[in-house]
C-alpha positions as CSV (number, residue, x, y, z in Angstrom):
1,X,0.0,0.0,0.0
2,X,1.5,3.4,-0.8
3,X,-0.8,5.5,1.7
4,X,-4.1,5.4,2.9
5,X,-6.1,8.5,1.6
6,X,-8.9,10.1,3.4
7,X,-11.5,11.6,0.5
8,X,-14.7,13.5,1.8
9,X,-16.7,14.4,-1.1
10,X,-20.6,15.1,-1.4
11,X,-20.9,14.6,-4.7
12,X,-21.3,10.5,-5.2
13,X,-20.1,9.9,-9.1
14,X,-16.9,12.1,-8.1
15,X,-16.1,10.0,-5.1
16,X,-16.4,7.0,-6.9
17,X,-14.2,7.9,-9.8
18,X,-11.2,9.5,-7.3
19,X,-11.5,6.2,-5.0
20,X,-11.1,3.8,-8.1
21,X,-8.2,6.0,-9.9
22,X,-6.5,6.0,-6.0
23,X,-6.8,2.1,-5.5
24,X,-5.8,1.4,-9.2
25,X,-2.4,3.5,-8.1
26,X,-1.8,1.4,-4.8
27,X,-3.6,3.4,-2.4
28,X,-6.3,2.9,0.7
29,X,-9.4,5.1,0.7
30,X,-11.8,5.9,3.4
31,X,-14.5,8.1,2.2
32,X,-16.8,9.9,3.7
33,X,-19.5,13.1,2.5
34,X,-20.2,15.1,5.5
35,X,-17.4,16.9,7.7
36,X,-18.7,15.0,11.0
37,X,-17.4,12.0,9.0
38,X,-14.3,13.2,8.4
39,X,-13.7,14.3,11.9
40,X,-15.2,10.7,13.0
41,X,-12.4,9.2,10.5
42,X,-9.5,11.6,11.5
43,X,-10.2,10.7,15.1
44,X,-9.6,7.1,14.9
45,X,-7.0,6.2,12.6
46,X,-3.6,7.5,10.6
47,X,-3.8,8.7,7.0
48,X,-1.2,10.2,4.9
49,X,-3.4,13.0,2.6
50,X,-6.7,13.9,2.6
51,X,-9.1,15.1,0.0
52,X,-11.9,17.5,1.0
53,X,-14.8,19.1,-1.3
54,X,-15.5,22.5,0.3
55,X,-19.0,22.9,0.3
56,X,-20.6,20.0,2.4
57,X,-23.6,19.2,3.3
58,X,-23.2,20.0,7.3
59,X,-20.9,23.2,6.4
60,X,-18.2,24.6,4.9
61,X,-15.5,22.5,4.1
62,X,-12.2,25.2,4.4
63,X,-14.0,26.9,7.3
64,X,-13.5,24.2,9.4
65,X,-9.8,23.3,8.1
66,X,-8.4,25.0,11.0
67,X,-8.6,22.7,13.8
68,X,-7.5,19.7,11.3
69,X,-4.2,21.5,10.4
70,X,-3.8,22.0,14.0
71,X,-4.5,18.7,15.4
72,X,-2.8,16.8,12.2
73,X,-0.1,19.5,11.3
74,X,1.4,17.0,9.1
75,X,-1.1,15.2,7.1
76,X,-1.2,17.0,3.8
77,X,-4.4,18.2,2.4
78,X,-5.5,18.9,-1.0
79,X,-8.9,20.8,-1.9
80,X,-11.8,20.0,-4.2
81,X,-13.8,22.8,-4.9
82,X,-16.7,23.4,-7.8
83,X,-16.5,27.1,-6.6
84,X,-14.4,28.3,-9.1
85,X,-13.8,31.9,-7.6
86,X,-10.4,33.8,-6.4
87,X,-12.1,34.1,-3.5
88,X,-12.1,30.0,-3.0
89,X,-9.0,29.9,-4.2
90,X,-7.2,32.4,-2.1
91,X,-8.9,31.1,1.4
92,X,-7.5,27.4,0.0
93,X,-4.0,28.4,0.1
94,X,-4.5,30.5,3.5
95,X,-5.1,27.0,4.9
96,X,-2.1,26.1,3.9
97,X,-3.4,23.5,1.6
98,X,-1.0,21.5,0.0
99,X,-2.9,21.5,-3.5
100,X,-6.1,22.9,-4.9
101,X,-8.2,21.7,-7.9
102,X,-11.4,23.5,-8.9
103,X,-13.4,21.6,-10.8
104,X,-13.7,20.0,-13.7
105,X,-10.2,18.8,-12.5
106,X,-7.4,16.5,-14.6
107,X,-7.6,13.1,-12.8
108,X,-4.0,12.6,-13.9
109,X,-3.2,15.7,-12.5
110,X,-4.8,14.9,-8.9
111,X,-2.9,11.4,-9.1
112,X,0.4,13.5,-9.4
113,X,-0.5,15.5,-6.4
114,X,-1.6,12.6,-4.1
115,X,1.9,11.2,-4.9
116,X,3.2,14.2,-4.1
117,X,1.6,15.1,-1.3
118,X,2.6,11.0,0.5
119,X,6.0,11.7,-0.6
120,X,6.2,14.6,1.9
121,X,4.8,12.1,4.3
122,X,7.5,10.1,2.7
123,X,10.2,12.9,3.6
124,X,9.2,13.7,7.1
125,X,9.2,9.5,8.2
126,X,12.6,9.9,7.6
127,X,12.8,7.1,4.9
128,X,15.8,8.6,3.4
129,X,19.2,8.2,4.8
130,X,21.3,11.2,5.9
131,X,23.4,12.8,3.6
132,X,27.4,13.5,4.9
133,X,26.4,16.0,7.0
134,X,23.8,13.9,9.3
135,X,21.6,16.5,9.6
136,X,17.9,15.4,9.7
137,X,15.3,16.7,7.5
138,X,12.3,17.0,9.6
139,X,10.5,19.7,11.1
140,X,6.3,20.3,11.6
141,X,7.5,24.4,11.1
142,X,5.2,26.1,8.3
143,X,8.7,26.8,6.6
144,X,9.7,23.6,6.4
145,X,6.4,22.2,5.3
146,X,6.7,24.7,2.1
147,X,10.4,23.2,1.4
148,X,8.9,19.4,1.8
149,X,6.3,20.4,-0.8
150,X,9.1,21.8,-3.1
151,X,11.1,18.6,-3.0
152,X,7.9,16.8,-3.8
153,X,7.5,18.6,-7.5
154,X,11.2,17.9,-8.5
155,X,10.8,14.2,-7.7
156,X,9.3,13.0,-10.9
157,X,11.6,14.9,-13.6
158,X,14.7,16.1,-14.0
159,X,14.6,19.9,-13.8
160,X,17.6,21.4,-12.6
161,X,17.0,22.7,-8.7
162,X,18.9,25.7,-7.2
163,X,19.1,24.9,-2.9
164,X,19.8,28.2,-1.2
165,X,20.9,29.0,2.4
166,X,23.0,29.6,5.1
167,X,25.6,27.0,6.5
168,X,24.3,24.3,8.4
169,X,20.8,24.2,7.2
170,X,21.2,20.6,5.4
171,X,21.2,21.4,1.9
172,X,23.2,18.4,0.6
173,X,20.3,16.5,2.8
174,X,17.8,18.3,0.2
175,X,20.0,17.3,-3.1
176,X,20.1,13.6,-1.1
177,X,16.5,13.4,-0.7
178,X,15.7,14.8,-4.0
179,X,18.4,11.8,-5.6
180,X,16.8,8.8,-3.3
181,X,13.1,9.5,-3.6
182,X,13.0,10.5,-7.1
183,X,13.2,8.4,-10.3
184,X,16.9,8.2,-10.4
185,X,17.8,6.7,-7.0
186,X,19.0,3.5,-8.8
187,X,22.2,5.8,-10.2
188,X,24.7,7.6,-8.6
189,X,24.8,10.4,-6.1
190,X,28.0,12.1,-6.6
191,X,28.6,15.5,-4.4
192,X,31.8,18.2,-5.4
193,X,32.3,20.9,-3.5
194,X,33.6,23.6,-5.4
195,X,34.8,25.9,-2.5
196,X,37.1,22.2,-1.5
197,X,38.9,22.3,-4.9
198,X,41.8,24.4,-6.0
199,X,40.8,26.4,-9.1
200,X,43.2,24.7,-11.3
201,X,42.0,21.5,-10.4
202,X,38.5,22.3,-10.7
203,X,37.8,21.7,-14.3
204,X,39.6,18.5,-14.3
205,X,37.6,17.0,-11.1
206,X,34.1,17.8,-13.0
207,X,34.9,16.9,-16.3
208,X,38.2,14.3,-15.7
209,X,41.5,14.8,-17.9
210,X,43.4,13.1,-20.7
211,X,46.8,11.3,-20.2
212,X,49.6,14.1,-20.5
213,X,46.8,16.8,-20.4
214,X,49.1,18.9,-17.8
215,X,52.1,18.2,-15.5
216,X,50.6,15.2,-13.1
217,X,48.3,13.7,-15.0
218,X,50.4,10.4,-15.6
219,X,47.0,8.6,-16.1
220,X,43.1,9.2,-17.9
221,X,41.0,10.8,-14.8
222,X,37.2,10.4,-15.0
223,X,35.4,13.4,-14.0
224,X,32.3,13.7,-12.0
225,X,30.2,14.3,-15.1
226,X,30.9,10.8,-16.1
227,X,30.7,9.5,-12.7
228,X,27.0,10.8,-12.1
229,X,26.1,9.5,-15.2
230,X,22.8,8.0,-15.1
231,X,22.3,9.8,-11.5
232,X,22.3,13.1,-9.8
233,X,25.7,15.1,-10.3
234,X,25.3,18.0,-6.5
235,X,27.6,20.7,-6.8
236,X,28.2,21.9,-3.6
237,X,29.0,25.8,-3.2
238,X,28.3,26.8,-6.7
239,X,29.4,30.4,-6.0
240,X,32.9,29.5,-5.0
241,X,33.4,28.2,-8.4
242,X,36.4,30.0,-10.8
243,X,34.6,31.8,-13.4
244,X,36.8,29.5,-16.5
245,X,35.1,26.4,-15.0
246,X,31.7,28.4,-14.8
247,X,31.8,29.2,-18.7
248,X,32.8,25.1,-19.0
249,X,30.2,24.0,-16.7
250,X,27.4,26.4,-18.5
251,X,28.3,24.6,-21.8
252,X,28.2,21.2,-20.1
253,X,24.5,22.2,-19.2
254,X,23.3,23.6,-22.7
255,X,24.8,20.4,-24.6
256,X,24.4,17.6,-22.2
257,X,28.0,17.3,-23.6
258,X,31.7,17.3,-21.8
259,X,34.8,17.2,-23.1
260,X,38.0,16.0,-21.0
261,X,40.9,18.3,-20.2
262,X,43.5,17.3,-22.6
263,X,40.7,15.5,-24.6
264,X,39.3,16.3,-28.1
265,X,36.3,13.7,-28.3
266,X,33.0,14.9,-26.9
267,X,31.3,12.4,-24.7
268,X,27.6,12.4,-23.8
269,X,26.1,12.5,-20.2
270,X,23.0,11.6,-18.7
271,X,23.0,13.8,-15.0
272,X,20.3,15.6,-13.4
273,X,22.2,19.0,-11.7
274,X,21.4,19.9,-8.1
275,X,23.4,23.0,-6.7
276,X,24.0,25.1,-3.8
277,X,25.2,27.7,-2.2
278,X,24.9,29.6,0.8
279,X,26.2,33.3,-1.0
280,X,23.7,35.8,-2.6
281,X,24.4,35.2,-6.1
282,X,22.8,38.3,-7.3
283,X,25.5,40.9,-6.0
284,X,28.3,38.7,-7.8
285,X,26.3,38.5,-10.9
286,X,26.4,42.4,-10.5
287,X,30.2,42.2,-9.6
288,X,30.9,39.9,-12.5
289,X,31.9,37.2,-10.2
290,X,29.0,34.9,-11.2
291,X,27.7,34.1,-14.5
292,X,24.0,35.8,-15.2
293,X,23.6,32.9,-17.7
294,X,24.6,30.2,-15.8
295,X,22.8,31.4,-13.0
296,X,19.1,31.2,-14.7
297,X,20.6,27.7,-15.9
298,X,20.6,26.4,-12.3
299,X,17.6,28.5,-10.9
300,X,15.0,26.7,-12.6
301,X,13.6,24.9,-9.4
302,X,15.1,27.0,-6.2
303,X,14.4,25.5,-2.7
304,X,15.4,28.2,0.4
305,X,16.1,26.4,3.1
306,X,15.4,28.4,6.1
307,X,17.5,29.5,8.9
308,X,16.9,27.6,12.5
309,X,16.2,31.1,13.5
310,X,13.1,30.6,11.6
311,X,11.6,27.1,12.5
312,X,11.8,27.6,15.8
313,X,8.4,25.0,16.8
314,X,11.2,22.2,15.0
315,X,14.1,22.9,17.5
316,X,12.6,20.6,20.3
317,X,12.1,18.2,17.6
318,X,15.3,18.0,16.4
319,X,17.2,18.0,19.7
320,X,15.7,14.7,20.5
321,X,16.3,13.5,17.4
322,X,20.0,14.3,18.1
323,X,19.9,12.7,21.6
324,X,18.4,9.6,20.1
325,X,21.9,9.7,17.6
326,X,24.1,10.3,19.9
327,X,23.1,7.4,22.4
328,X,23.0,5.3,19.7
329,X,26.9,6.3,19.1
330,X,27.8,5.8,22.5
331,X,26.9,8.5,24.6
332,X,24.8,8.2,27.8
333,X,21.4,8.5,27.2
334,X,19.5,11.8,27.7
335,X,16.3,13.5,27.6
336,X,15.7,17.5,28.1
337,X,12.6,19.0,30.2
338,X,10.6,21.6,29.2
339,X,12.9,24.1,30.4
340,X,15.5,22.9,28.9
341,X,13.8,23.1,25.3
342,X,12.6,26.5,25.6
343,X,16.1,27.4,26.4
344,X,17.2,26.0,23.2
345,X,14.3,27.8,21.8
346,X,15.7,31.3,22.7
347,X,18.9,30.7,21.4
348,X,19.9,32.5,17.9
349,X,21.6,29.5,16.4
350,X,24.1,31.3,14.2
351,X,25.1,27.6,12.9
352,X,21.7,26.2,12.2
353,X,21.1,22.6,12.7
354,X,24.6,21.7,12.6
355,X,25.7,24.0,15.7
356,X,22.1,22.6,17.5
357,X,23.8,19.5,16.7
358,X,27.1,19.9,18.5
359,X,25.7,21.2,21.0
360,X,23.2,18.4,21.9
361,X,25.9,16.0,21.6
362,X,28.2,18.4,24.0
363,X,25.1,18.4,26.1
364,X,24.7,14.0,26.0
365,X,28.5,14.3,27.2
366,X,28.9,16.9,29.7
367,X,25.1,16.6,31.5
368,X,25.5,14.6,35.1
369,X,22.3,13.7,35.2
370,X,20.0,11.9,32.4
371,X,18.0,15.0,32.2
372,X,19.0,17.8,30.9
373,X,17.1,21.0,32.3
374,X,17.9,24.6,31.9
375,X,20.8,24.7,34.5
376,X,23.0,22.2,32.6
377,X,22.1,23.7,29.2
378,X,23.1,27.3,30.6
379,X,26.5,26.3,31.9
380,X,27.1,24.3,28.7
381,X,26.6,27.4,26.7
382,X,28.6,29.9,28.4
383,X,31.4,27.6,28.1
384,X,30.8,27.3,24.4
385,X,30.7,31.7,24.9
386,X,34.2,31.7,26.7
387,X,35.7,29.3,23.7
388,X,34.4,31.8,20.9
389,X,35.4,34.4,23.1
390,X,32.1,36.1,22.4
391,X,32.0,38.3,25.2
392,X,33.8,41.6,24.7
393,X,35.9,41.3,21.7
394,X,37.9,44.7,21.9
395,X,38.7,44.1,25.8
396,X,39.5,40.3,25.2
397,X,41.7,41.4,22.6
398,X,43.8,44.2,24.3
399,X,44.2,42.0,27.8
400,X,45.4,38.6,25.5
401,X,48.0,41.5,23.7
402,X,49.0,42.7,27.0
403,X,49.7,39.1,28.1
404,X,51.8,38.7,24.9
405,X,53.8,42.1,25.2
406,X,54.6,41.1,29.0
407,X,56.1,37.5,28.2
408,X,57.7,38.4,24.5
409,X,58.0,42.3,24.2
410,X,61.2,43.0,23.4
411,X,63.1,46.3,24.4
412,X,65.3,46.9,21.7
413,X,62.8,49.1,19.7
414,X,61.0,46.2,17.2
415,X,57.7,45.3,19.6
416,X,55.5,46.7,16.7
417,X,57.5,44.4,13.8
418,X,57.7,41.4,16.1
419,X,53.8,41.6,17.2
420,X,52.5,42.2,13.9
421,X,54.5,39.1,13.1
422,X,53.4,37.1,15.6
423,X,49.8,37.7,14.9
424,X,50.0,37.4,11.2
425,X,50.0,33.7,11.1
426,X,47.3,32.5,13.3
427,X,45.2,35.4,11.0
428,X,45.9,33.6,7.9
429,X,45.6,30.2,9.3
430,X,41.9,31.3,10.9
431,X,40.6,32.6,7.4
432,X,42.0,29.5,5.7
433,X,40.3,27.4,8.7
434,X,37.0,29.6,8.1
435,X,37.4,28.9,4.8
436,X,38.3,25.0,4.2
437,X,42.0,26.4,2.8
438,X,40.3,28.1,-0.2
439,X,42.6,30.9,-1.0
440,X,40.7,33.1,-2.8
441,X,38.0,33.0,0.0
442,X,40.6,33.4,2.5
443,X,41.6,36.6,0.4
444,X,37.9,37.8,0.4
445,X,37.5,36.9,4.2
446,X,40.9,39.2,4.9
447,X,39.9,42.0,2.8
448,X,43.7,41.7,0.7
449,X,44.3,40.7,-2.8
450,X,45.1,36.6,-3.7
451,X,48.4,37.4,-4.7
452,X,49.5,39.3,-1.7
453,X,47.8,36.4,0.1
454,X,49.9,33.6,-1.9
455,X,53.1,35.2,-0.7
456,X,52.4,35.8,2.8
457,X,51.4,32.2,2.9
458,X,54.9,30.9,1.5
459,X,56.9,33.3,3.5
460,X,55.3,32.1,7.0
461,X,55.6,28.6,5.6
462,X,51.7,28.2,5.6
463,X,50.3,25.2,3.6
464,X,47.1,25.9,2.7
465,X,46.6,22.1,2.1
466,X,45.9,21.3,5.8
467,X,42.8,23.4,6.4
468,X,41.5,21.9,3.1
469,X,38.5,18.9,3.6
470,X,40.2,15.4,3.7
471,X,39.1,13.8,0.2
């Protein structure tokens, strides 16, 4: 069985001909014509969609959708409605309706919404596994609903989908989910980060090289292209990537066509392209940093994933879901009172679900007891203040410089030499470490140019290699 639909409909020859077309597809149907019925129905068992007319023979039909969305905030419902108004149609999506369909409606079309609307069911059940970064993809939060129901339309065909936001918001979770539940989960799921690879590597990781193409290549290297062939090709910080490999990668995406580095034969590939970033594309495009072209290529389908700041009613959610995880790794086992929850709540979660993450687990470590109330939670994060040193910057900065000046200061006349030396170094090596050892992000993030940055590396014997992602 693929779900088990409720359909409350008045009207007897449309009930009939929905219920057939859902059973001939694999799916359960209770129906029912009055709105008492369908609160009777919702009352006592599970279902995975429902289908409501709105005018009933007891009342109205969207009128009453209020207390369902609130008892059964995750039951996805579409709308049948012969009123064919705006009006109709604009209290339907303030619902929050998952579909609507005046009628005459496309049967077809209804089918593909019903399989939509399980597979967010689908999505929230958690019957995908986690992508790299283990963050899961769950959340009751209106927000999240709308990106569940965007995944849903992208499962079925191979449109190219954009996924925007910040870091730690799971958006290789998204391009993982969109790869497992769609029709290509029987090929590949291959992942490049762009802002991992050095730029002169970049165009032969995507698209592989030819033997002798450049000093190196002492073998033929297949490229990702060619990997993800028949699967899902994710390219992972999209706005990080040189703009030579952006003109290559825009051709790659008009022709369905590569060509290896060093190579002269064009070989065709079969990849669906998911992309992300978490940079505003549009300034670049402005500052020639980004291709306009290649932009609209990948924004066909974009998915904004939204800060934790702003799914707050998931952060309870996802803390046990963490707990769960990190007993089953090895750590005590916890649970966190309602204090402790709303403390969570407040917080502003610059890191999203993957700081929410750390912390739990630093929480499943450090707690004494097996719950964790607001005490513990408190003391846990103003340790993790004290590490960032997020209290006064300016003051912590001036005392850790006087500490310096008193143990190294020199008094023949070169403090101001020797102390911009001495914190030169760990400057660099931070932006490389904020940056995964991408130089010209490094350069950005320092406000100097690459080339001053390249030299300052080599002549305090920096290698940029270790702050890079282990491949």
């Amino acid at each position: 069985m693929r779900g088990h639909i409720l359909l409350v409909e008045d009207d007897n020859s449309i009930a009939t001909v929905v219920t057939a077309a859902l059973e001939d597809e694999g799916f359960a149907v209770t129906t029912t014509d009055s709105i008492a019925g369908r609160d009777r129905h919702l009352a006592a068992q599970h279902f995975d969609a429902m289908l409501t007319d709105v005018i009933l023979a007891d009342g109205d039909g969207i009128e009453t959708l209020g207390a369902v969305c609130g008892n059964h905030p995750e039951m996805p419902i579409i709308i049948l409605s012969a009123q064919n108004t705006l009006d109709t149609a604009i209290r339907a999506t303030d619902t929050g309706a998952f579909e609507y369909f005046p009628k005459p409606f496309d049967l077809d079309d209804l089918l593909r919404a019903v399989e939509q609307a399980t597979g967010v069911r689908q999505i929230q059940s958690g019957e995908i596994a986690e992508a790299g970064e283990g963050l899961p993809l769950v959340g009751r939060s209106q927000a999240m609903q709308g990106v569940f129901r965007m995944i849903t339309r992208v499962l079925r065909n191979d449109l190219t989908v954009l996924i925007l936001g910040e870091s730690g918001t799971g958006k290789e979770l998204v391009a993982d989910a969109i790869h497992q539940l769609g029709h290509r989960k029987t090929g590949p799921f291959i992942a490049v980060n762009a802002a991992a690879i050095p730029s002169e590597l970049i165009e032969s990781e995507l698209f592989g090289h030819e033997k002798g193409a450049f000093t190196g290549a002492v073998n033929q290297a297949i490229g990702k292209f060619e990997q993800a062939n028949g699967g899902t090709l994710f390219l992972d910080e999209i706005g990080d990537m040189p703009p030579a490999a952006q003109t290559r990668l825009l051709r790659a995406l008009q022709s369905g066509r590569i060509r290896r580095v060093g190579g002269r034969q064009e070989i065709s590939v079969d990849v669906r392209i998911v992309a992300a970033t978490n940079r505003d594309l549009t300034p670049m495009i402005a500052a020639g940093t980004f291709r306009e072209d290649l932009f609209y290529r990948l924004n066909v389908v974009p998915i904004q994933l939204p800060p934790l700041r702003d799914r707050v009613d998931d952060i309870g959610a996802l803390a046990r879901h963490f707990l769960r995880q990190a007993a089953e790794e090895g750590l005590p086992p916890r649970q966190l009172d309602a204090a402790a929850i709303a403390m969570l709540e407040r917080q502003p979660w610059r890191g999203n679900v993957r700081e929410l993450k750390n912390t739990i687990y630093r929480l499943a470590l450090m707690a004494r007891d097996e719950m964790i109330d607001s005490e513990t939670i408190s003391s846990v994060l103003d340790e993790a203040l004290v590490v960032a040193g997020s209290t006064d910057d300016s003051n912590d900065f001036a005392g850790a410089l006087e500490k310096w000046v008193a143990l190294h200061g020199p008094a023949n006349g070169n403090l101001y030499q020797k102390s911009l030396a001495a914190f030169e170094k760990p400057l660099f090596e931070h932006a490389l470490r904020q940056t995964a050892g991408n130089q010209l992000r490094a350069a950005e993030l320092l406000g100097i140019n690459r080339n001053t940055l390249r030299k300052r590396l080599v002549e305090l014997v920096i290698d940029p290699e270790r702050f890079a992602p282990a491949r």
